[in-house]
C-alpha positions in Angstrom: -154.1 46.9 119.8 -151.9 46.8 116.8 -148.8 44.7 116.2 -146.1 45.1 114.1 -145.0 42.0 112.1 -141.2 41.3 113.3 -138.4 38.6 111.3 -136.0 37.4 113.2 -132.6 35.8 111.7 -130.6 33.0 112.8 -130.0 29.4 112.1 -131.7 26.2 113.6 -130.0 22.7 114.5 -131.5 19.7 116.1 -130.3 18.4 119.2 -131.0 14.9 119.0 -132.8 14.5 122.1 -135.9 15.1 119.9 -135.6 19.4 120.1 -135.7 21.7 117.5 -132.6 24.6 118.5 -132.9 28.0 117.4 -129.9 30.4 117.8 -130.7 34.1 116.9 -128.3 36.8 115.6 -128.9 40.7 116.6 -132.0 40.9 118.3 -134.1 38.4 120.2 -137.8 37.8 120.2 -139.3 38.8 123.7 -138.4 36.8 127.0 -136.6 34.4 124.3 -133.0 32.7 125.4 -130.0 32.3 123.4 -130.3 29.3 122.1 -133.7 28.6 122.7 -135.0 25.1 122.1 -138.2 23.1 122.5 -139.4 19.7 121.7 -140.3 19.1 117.7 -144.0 19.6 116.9 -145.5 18.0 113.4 -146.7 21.1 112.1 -148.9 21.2 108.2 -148.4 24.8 106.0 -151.5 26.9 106.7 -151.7 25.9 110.5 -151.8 28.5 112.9 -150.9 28.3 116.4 -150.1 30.4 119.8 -146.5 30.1 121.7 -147.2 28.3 125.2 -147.5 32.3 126.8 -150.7 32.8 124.4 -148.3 36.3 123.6 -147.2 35.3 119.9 -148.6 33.6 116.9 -147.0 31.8 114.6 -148.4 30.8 110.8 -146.4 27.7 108.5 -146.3 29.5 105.1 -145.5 27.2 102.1 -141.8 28.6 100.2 -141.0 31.0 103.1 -137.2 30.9 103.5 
């Protein structure tokens, strides 16, 4: 299966409650909320990981704006 690389825009705000909020203009990623927030994860550039579903994957690139 092949998938097609998608950007979303938006902007990001913490909530301090210790959550990292992201609120999306035009479309959404699937089964995503408007705002959709979760707790703050330490992550380092190059790590990869899966969203909690196991659906998406998500890469920290160094100088990616």
């Amino acid at each position: 299966m092949l998938f097609r690389r998608r950007t979303f825009k938006g902007t990001w705000a913490l909530d301090g409650k210790g959550n990292v909020c992201r609120t999306y203009v035009g479309d959404l990623p699937p089964d995503t909320t408007n705002p959709s927030c979760a707790p703050i994860v330490s992550r380092k550039v190059g790590e990869i990981w899966k969203s909690k579903d196991g659906t998406r994957t998500s890469t920290l690139q160094a100088g990616v704006q």
